[in-house]
C-alpha positions as CSV (number, residue, x, y, z in Angstrom):
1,X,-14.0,-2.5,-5.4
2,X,-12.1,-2.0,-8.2
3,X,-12.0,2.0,-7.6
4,X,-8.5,1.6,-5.9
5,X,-7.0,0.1,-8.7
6,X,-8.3,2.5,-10.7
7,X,-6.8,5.2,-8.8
8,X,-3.5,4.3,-8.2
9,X,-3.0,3.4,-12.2
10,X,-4.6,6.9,-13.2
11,X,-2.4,8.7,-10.9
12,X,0.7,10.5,-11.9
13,X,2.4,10.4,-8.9
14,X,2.2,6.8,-8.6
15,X,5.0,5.2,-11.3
16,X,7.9,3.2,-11.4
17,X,10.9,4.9,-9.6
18,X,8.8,7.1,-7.2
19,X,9.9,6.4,-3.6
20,X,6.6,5.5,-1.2
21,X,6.9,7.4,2.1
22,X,7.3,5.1,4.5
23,X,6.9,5.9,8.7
24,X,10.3,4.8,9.3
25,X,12.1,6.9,5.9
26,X,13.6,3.9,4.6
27,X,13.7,3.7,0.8
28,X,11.3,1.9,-0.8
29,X,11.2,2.2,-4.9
30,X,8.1,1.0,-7.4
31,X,9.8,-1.6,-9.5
32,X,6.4,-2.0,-11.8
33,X,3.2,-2.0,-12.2
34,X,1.2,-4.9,-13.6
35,X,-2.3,-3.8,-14.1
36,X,-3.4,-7.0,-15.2
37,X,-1.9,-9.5,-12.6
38,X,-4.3,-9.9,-9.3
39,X,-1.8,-11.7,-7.3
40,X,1.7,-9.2,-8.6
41,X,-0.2,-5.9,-9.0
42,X,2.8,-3.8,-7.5
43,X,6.3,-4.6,-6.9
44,X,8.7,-2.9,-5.0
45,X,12.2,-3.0,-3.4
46,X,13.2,-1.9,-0.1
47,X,17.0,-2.3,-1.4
48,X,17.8,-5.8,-1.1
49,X,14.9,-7.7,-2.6
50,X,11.9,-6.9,-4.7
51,X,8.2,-7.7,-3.0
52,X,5.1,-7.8,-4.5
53,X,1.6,-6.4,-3.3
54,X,-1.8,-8.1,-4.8
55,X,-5.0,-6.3,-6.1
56,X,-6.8,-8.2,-3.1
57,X,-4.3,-6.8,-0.4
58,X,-4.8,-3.0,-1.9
59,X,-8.8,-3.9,-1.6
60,X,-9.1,-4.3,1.3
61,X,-7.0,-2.4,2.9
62,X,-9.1,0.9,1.0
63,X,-12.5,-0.7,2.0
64,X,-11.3,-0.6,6.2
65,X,-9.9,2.8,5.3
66,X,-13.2,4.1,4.0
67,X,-14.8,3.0,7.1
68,X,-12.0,3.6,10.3
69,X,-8.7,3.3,10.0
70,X,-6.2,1.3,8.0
71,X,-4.2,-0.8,11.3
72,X,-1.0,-3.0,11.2
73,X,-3.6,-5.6,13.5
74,X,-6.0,-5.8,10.1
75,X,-3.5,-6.3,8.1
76,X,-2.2,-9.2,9.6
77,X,-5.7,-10.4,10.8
78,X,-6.9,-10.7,7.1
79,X,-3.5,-11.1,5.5
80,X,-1.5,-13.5,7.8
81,X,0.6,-15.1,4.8
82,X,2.3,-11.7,3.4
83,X,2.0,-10.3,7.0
84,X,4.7,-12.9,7.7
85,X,6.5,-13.5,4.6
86,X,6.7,-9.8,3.3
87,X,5.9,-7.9,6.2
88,X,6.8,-4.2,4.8
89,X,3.4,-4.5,2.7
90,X,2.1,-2.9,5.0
91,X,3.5,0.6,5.0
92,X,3.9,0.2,1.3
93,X,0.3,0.1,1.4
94,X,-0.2,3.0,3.6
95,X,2.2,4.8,1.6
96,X,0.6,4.4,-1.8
97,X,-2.7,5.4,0.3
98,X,-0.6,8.8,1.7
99,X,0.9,9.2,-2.4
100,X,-3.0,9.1,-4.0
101,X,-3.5,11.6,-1.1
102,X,-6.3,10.0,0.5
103,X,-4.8,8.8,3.7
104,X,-2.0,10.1,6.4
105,X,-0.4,8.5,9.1
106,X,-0.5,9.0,12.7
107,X,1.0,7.6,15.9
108,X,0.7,4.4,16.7
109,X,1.1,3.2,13.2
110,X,-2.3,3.5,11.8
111,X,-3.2,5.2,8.5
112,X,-6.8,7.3,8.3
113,X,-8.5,9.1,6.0
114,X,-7.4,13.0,5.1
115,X,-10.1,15.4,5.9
116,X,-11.0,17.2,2.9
């Protein structure tokens, strides 16, 4: 599980200061990237407050990617505490996904894998 980790901190399009795409086209900057902190793996700001994304959170949202597609519903099934509390993780998700260039999204907010 640990190859999206991997990816994201090999990936030179993923650093601090790059702006994730987001469906909306809000701004939404990389503050940092802790590679050894499970819980405060990325942090971002959406301009009036940093929030952070775990190593757990990026897991599984890649391993229900691999397999159908990455849904606003899962999220918040299998992540109901940041769901609530930092609800943009979600399409900061989906945008590092759409960044590594392994996922788009379509209508309906739902993120799926690019055909190769």
């Amino acid at each position: 599980m640990e190859e999206i980790i991997q990816m994201i901190l090999e990936n030179p399009n993923i650093n601090v200061g790059i702006n994730i795409p987001k469906p909306e086209n809000r701004p939404c900057i990389i503050i940092c990237i802790q590679e050894n902190n499970e819980n405060c793996f990325l942090k971002y700001s959406t301009g009036n407050s940093g929030k952070i994304v775990s190593k757990a959170e990026f897991r599984g949202a890649y391993k229900v990617l691999e397999t159908c597609c990455f849904t606003k519903k899962w999220y918040t099934e299998n992540f109901p505490k940041q769901s609530k509390n930092k609800s943009c993780n979600y399409t900061t998700i989906g945008g590092i996904f759409i960044l590594l260039g392994i996922a788009e999204y379509i209508p309906k907010g739902k993120y799926r894998l690019r055909k190769q």
